[in-house]
C-alpha positions in Angstrom: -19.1 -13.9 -20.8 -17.6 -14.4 -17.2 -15.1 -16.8 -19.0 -13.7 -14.4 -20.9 -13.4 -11.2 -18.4 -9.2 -10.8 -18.0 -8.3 -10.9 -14.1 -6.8 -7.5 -12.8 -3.0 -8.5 -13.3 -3.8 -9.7 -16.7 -5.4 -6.4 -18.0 -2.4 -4.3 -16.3 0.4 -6.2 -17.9 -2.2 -6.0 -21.5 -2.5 -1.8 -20.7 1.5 -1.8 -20.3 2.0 -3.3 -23.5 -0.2 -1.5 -25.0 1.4 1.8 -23.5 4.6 0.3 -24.4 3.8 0.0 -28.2 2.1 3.2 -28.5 5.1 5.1 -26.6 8.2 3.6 -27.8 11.0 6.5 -27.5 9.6 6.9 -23.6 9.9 3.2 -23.5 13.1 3.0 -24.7 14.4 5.8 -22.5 12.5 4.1 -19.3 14.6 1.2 -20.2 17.5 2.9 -20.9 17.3 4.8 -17.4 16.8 1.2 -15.3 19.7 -0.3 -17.2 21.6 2.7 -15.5 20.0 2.8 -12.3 20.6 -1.2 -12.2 24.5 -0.4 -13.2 24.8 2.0 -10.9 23.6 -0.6 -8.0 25.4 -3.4 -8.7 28.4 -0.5 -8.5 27.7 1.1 -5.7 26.5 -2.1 -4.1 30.0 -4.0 -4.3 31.5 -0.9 -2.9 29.0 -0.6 0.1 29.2 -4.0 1.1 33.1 -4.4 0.8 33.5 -0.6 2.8 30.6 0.2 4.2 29.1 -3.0 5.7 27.6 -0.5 9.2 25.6 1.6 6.7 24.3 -1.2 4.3 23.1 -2.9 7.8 21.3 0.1 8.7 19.8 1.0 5.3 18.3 -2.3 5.3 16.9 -1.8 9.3 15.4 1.3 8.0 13.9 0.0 4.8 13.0 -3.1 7.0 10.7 -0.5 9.9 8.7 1.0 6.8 7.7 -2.4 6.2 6.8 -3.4 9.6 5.5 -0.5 10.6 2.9 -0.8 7.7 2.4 -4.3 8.7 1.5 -2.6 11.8 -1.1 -0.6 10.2 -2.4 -3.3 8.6 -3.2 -5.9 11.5 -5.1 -2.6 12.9 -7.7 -3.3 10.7 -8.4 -6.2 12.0 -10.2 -4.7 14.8 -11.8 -2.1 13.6 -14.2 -2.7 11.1 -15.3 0.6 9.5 -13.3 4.1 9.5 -14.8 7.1 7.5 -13.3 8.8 4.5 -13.3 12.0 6.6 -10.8 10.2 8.6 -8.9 8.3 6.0 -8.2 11.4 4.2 -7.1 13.1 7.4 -4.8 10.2 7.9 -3.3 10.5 4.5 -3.3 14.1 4.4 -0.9 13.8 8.0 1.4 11.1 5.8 1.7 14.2 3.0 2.6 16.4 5.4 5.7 14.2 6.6 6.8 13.3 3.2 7.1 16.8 2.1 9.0 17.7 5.7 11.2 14.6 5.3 12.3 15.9 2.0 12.9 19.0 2.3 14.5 18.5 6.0 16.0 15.0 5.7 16.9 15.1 2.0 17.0 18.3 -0.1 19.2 20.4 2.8 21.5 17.5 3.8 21.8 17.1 0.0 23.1 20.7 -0.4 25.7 20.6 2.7 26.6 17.0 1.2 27.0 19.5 -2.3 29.0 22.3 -0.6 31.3 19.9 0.9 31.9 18.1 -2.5 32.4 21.5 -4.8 32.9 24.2 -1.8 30.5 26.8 -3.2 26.7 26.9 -3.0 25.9 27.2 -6.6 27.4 23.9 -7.6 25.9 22.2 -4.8 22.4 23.5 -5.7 22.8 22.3 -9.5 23.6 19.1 -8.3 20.8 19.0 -6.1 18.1 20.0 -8.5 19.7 18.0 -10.7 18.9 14.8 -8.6 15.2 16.5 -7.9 14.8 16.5 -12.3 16.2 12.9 -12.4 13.3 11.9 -9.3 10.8 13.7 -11.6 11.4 11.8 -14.8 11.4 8.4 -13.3 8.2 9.0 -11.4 6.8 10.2 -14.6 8.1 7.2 -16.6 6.6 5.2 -14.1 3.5 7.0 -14.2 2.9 6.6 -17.7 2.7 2.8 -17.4 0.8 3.1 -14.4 -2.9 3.0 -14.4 -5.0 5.5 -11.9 -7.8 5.4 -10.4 -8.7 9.5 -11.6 -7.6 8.0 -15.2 -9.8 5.1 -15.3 -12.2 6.3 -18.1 -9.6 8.7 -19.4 -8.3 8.7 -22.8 -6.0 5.7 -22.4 -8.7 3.4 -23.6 -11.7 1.6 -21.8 -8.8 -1.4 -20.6 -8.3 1.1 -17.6 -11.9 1.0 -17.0 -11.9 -2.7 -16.4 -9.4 -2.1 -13.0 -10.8 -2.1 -9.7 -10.0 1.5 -8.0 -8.6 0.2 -5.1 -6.6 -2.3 -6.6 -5.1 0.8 -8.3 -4.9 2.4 -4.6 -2.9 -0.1 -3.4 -0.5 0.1 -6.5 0.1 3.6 -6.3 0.6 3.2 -2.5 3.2 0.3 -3.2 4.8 2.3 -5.9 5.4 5.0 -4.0 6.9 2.9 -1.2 9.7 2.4 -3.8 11.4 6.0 -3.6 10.4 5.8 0.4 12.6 3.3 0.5 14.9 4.9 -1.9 15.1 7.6 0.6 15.6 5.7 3.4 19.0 3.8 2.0 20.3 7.3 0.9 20.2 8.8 4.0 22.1 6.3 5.6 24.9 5.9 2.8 27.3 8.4 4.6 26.7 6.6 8.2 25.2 10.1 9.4 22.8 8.8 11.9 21.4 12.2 12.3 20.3 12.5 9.0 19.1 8.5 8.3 17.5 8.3 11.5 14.6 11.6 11.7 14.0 10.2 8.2 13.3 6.7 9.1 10.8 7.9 11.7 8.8 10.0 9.5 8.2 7.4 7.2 7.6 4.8 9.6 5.0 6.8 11.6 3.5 8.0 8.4 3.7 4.3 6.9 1.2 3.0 10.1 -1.8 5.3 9.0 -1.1 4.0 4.9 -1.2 0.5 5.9 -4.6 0.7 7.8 -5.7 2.4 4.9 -4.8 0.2 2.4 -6.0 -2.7 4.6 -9.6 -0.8 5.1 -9.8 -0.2 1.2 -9.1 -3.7 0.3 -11.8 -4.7 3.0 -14.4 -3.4 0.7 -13.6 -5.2 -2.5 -15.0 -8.5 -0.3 -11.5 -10.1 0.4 -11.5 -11.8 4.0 -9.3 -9.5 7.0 -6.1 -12.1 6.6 -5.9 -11.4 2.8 -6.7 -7.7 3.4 -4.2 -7.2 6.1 -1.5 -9.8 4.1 -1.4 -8.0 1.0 -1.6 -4.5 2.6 1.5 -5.7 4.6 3.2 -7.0 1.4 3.1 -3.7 0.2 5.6 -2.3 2.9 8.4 -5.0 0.8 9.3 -2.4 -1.5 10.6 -0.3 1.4 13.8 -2.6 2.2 14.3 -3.1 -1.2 13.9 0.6 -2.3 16.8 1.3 0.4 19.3 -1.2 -1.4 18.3 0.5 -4.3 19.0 3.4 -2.2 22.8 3.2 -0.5 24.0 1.2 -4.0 23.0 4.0 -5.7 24.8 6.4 -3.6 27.5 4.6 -2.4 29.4 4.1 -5.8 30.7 8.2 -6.0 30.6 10.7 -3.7 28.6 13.1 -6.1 25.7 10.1 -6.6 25.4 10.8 -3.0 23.4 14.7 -3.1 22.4 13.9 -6.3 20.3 10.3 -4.9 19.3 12.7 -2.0 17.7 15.2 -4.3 16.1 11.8 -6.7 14.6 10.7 -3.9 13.5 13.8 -2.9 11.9 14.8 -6.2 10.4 11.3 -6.3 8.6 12.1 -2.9 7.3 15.3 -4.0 5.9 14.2 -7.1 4.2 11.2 -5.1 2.6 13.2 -2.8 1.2 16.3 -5.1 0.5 13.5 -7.7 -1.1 10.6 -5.8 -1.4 11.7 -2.5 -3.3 14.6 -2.4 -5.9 14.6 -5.2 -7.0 11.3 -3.1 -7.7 13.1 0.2 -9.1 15.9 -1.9 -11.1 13.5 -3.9 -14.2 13.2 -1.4 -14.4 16.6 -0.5 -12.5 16.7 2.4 -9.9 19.2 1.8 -10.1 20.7 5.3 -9.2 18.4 7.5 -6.9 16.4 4.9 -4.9 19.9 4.4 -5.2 20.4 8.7 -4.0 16.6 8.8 -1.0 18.2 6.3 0.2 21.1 8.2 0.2 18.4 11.8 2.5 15.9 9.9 4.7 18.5 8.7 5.1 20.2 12.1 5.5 16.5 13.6 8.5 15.8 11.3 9.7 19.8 12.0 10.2 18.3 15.4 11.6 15.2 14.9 14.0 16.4 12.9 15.2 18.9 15.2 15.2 16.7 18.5 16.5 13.8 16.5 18.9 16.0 14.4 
C-alpha cells in the first residue's frame, strides 16, 4: 500500500494535469500570457543589458537581499526550537502590512507619476495603471488555479489535493508569491530611481526575515532535520532574483511597460496578500494581533518610504 502512495511532487504535477485537461481555454490563455511575458523579457532584457547595465545590476542586488534576507530568517530557526501560532501570525500579519504599503507607496503612485509623465494627464496615467493592476490579477489567478491550497485541500478539486501535506502547500504559496516580490523589486529599479527601487527593497527584505523563519518552523514539524528545514526555506528566497529579471526585462523594453509592470506587480501583491496571506494569520483565530501586526508593518513601510524617499 506504502508502495504505491505518489510522493508530494508527483501528486502536484498529476493535480496540474488534471487541472490542465479539465480547464483547457484557461490553459491555453495561461500559456498564451507566459509566451508574452517570456517575449516581452527576452525584449526588454537585450535592451537593459545593452543600455541600462547600472539598473539590471541593481535589480538583481535587490532581488538578490530578498533572498538572503530569507535565508536569514531561516538559519533563525536554528536556535529556536518552538514559536507559537499567536506569534507566527503576528509575524505574517506585519509582512501583509508592508506588502500592501509597498504597493501602494513604492508601486501604484510612482506608477501614476511614471503615467502622467508618459501621457501628461491623470486619466491616461490611471488607465494604464489599473490596467497593469487587472493584468497582476489575472496572472495570480491563472496561477492560482493550478495551484493547490492548503484551505482547498478537501475542496471540490478532487480528493488528489487531499493527499498534499499543508505545509508543503505553505511553503509553495510562500515561494509563489516571492515571484511577483521579486517582480516588484526589478520594476522599481528599471528607471535607475534609487528612491523608488530602494524603500521597496527594504520592505520586502525586512518583511522576507519573519517568512523565512516561518517557513523554516513549519517545515520543522513535518520531521525534516534543521539543515533541510532551513535549506529549503532558504531556497525559497531564489525566486526573488529571478522575479526581478523578470521584472526590469519586462519593463525595460517600452516606456509604457514601465507603469504598467509597476501596477502588475502591484496587483500581483495585493492579491497575494488578501488571498494567501491573510486567511492564514486569520486561520487559527488570531485576527487581533495578526491585524495589530498589519497596521505596524504598514506604518513601518509609511516611514521608510518617506525617509528613504
Amino acid at each position: 500500500m506504502a508502495s504505491t502512495a505518489q510522493s508530494p511532487a508527483a501528486t502536484l504535477r498529476s493535480v496540474w494535469l488534471a487541472q490542465a485537461q479539465a480547464s483547457p481555454w484557461i490553459t491555453f490563455s495561461l500559456a498564451a500570457a507566459a509566451v508574452v511575458v517570456l517575449l516581452l523579457l527576452v525584449a526588454g532584457g537585450v535592451n537593459a543589458f545593452n543600455n541600462e547595465s547600472s539598473n539590471v545590476r541593481y535589480a538583481i542586488l535587490g532581488g538578490s537581499a530578498g533572498f538572503v534576507a530569507t535565508a536569514v530568517g531561516a538559519f533563525l530557526a536554528i536556535g529556536l526550537r518552538d514559536i507559537s501560532t499567536r506569534t507566527q501570525d503576528s509575524m505574517l500579519g506585519f509582512a501583509a502590512g508592508m506588502m500592501l504599503a509597498a504597493s501602494a507607496f513604492s508601486l501604484i503612485l510612482p506608477g501614476l507619476e511614471a503615467g502622467r509623465e508618459l501621457f501628461g494627464n491623470g486619466p491616461a496615467a490611471a488607465l494604464t495603471v489599473v490596467v497593469g493592476l487587472g493584468l497582476g490579477v489575472l496572472l495570480m489567478l491563472g496561477l492560482d488555479h493550478f495551484t493547490p491550497h492548503e484551505h482547498e485541500s478537501t475542496g471540490p478539486r478532487g480528493p488528489e489535493f487531499a493527499r498534499l501535506n499543508r505545509v508543503w502547500l505553505f511553503v509553495l504559496a510562500i515561494a509563489l508569491h516571492n515571484i511577483p516580490e521579486g517582480m516588484a523589486i526589478g520594476v522599481s529599479f528599471a528607471n535607475g530611481d534609487l528612491s523608488v527601487g530602494l524603500p521597496l527593497t527594504t520592505a520586502i527584505s525586512i518583511q522576507d526575515i519573519p517568512e523565512g523563519l516561518a517557513v523554516a518552523l513549519a517545515l520543522r514539524t513535518t520531521g525534516l532535520s534543521a539543515r533541510a528545514s532551513v535549506l529549503i526555506a532558504a531556497a525559497s528566497g531564489l525566486m526573488e532574483p529571478i522575479g526581478a529579471l523578470v521584472g526590469i526585462g519586462m519593463s525595460s523594453g517600452f516606456a509604457i511597460a514601465y507603469p504598467v509592470s509597476l501596477g502588475l506587480a502591484a496587483g500581483a501583491m495585493i492579491f497575494v496578500v488578501s488571498h494567501e496571506v491573510i486567511p492564514e494569520t486569520h486561520r487559527n483565530g488570531h485576527q487581533t494581533p495578526a491585524t495589530l501586526g498589519l497596521m505596524l508593518g504598514f506604518a513601518v513601510m509609511m516611514f521608510l518610504d518617506t525617509a528613504l524617499g
